[in-house]
Phi, psi and omega in degrees: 000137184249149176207159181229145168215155194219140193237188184233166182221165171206139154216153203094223155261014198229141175256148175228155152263139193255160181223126194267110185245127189229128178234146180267102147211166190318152167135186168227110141180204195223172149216142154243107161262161184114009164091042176287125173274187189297317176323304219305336185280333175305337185298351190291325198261311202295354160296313164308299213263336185291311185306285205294353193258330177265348153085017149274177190236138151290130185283149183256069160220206172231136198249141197213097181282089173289112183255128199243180332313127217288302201261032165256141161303148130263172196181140185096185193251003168225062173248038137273343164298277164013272178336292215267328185305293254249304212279332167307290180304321185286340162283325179113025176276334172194145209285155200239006212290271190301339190282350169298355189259349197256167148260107172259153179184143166148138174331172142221155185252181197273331153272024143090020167258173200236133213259088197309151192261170162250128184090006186304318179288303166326280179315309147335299220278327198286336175297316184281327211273320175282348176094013172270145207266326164205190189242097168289131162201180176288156159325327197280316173244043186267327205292331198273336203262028215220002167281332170285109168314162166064026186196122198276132183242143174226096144323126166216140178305316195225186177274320187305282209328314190295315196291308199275028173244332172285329188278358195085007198242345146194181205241161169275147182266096179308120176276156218222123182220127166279066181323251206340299189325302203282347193261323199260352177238030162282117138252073188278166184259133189274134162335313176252150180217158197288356186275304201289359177246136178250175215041197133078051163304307173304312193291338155305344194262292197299282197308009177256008168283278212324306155309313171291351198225355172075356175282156192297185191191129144246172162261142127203161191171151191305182206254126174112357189284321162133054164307286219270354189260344167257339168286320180317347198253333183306291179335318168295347178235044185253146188274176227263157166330130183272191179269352188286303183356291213280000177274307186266343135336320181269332187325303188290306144351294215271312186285012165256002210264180184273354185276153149315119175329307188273040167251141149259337168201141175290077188302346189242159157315106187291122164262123163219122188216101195283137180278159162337311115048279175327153166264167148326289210304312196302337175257357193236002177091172170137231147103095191349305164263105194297141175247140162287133160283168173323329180282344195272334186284335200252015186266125200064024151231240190218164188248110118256159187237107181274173182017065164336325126351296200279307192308121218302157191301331191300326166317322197266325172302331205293346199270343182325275173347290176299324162323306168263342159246018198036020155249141192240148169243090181263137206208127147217174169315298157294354184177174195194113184220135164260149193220115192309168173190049189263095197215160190277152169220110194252139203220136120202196213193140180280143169279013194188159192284330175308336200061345182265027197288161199044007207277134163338314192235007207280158128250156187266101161268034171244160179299185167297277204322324197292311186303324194293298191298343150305303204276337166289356165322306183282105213265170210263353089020277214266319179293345198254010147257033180248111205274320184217118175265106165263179171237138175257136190239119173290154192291104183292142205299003175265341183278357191268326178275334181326135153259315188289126201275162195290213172279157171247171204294322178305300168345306215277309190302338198262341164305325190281330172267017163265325183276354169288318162250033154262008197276324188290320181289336190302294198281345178322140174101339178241182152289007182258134170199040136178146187001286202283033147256017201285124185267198187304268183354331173283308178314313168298336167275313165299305220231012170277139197254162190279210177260317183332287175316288168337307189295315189285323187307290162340289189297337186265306186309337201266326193271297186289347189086006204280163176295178153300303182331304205279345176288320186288309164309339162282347176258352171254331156309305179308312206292296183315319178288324175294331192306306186285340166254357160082065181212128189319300172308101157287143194248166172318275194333314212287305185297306162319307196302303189307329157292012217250319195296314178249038157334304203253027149296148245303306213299318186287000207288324163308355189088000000 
């Protein structure tokens, strides 16, 4: 007897649906066709013991699984539920009536329980988008996947559960998630807040441009200045997720995952801050089984990268591309996947390996040359997509004994989402919604300067030695400072302050 049943496969962040084909007939053996990799093919025994465990029989006939479309791969394990649903129906073991209505995915243990997957929010959104009345998955990802409207999701523990529910012999318990409710009245509070750092006003400032206009940042300055105590406080003044925002975030969470049982949608901006370390693959994905990487996890929040230097050089080239197109592309020999990869990118960096070249009160024991070849770690390329260079200073010792604590974050958040939301109304209508996502064309449109501005921009450009690249971020810096002064217009002032942001380009960093 042949039957069908369906499961999903994703690639990328995106789900296709597989239609599972299981025929039943005299003989003896087993086959899995459709471009199965070794997991999937392994299902065969973990199927077996699952049947037999549950107090069903694996048929001693020969059995034969087709997962069609034939030339997408599948890969993993959980198109073992699938697998046992078709061979139950197609032996006649369990009614076969309903399953064209359903989606199944999920593990199976060797006693017949069911494991949690990857992607059930990819997969979910692709069920309903197919017309299907619900989703069979493990317990574990019914809360992510129960965020899709128009789709009944049932979490079940074992195989017994799936069987006596086609059969008729008892019911699943629909899981039920209040998106909106649950999305628009989450409000945590962050640990860190910009009141605990004293002093050092300017690197504050640069970080509520940054946060509002969406631009890369690096730091540097010597050990101890306070870099990672201040990237760490940027999540608190980020404007809070919207919900497509907070949908395709968790899409990618989930197809790495990364999500939690109780979690169903992600609300904060995911920080992610990978050590030094890294490989390629582990930052940008990829991988014999494609992954989303660190750029992909930080996508609609934020990356940092502590001590920049130190990171191997192919890494850092590698971001060149997601950095400018907000997207990553992985091309191998078996595949091809795309990965959002639209994220703040906060660097910093000792300006020398002693960490003390300029420091106020230090000396610096390194040569010229020592120094060059450190700060060339970083190629000049990678720098001119770093939109604000700042310098950290240490906090002098009278600003350290202050007791009256600074502006708090909350202060600093409610300037960045007013200027977030003039960025929006600016943008409406595209996919862009801040500043530093602006192409040429916006710029011109958007960004035009008067001759005053010209003239200073021209004298900075001339002095500093900087790119195109680095003109066009000085004028998208400039856009976000007008944002924050609530001005149509960029002004002199505006265009001064954003040059000042590239201080530590290539040509100045030596003295």
């Amino acid at each position: 007897m042949l039957v069908k049943a369906f499961g999903g496969a994703v690639n990328g962040i995106d789900a296709h649906i597989i239609t599972v084909e299981t025929d039943v007939v005299t003989g003896v053996n087993f086959y899995i066709v459709g471009l199965p990799d070794n997991a999937v093919k392994e299902s065969q025994q973990r199927v077996d013991s699952a049947l037999r465990s549950v107090g069903y029989r694996f048929p001693v006939k020969k059995i034969t699984v087709n997962m069609a479309p034939a030339d997408m791969r599948k890969e993993g394990t959980a198109y073992d539920l699938p697998i046992a649903v078709g061979i139950l129906a197609a032996s006649e073991q369990m009614n076969s009536a309903n399953l064209e209505n359903y989606l199944i995915m999920g593990e199976l243990t060797l006693d017949g329980g069911v494991h949690r997957i990857k992607g059930a929010l990819s997969m979910a959104i692709e069920a309903r988008k197919h017309g299907f009345k619900g989703f069979i998955l493990p317990k574990e990802n019914a809360r992510e996947a129960a965020v899709v409207n128009d789709l009944d999701v049932y979490g079940v523990e074992s195989l017994r559960e799936v069987a006596d529910f086609f059969n008729a012999t008892a019911q699943l318990k629909k899981t039920e998630v209040n998106t909106r409710e649950e999305f628009f009245n989450h409000n945590v509070e962050s640990q860190f807040d910009f009141s605990d750092v004293k002093g050092q006003e300017n690197v504050k400032r640069a970080f509520e441009i940054a946060a509002t206009g969406g631009h890369n940042m690096i730091m540097i300055g010597p050990p101890g200045a306070g870099k990672t105590m201040l990237s760490k406080r940027i999540a608190s003044i980020l404007p809070p997720l919207t919900l497509h925002e907070a949908l395709e975030t968790t899409k990618i969470h989930s197809v790495a995952g990364k999500l939690g049982a109780e979690v169903s949608l992600m609300t904060e901006r995911p920080f992610r801050a990978p050590h030094h370390t890294v490989s390629d693959v582990a930052l940008v994905g990829g991988g014999s089984f494609p992954q989303p990487g660190e750029i992909s996890l930080a996508h609609n929040g934020v990356l940092f990268l502590d001590e920049l230097p130190e990171f191997k050089r192919t890494v850092l080239e590698v971001m060149r591309q997601p950095l400018e197109d907000r997207k990553i592309n992985i091309s191998r020999a078996r595949f091809s996947v795309d990965y959002p990869a639209s994220f703040m990118l906060i660097a910093s960096m000792n300006p020398c390996p002693c960490g003390y070249y300029n420091h106020p009160e230090k000396d610096c024991v390194c040569s010229a040359g020592v120094v060059q070849k450190y700060l060339n770690r970083i190629s000049g390329p990678l720098l001119d997509r770093i939109d604000i260079h700042i310098e950290v200073i240490p906090v002098p010792f009278e600003e350290l004994t202050r007791k009256k604590n600074g502006e708090t974050s909350a202060e600093i958040r409610k300037r960045v989402i007013r200027g977030r939301e003039i960025q929006q109304k600016r943008f409406e209508g595209t996919s862009i919604y801040c500043n530093a996502q602006m192409d040429t064309k916006m710029l011109h449109q958007y960004c035009e300067l008067n001759e005053e501005c010209s003239q200073i921009l021209k004298q900075a450009m001339e002095k500093l030695g900087l790119s195109a690249r680095a003109y066009d971020r000085i004028i998208k810096v400039s856009r976000t400072i007008a944002d924050l002064d609530d001005s149509v217009d960029i002004q002199a002032s505006h265009i001064a302050e954003a040059i000042q942001y590239r201080s530590l380009d290539r040509e100045n960093w030596a003295g």
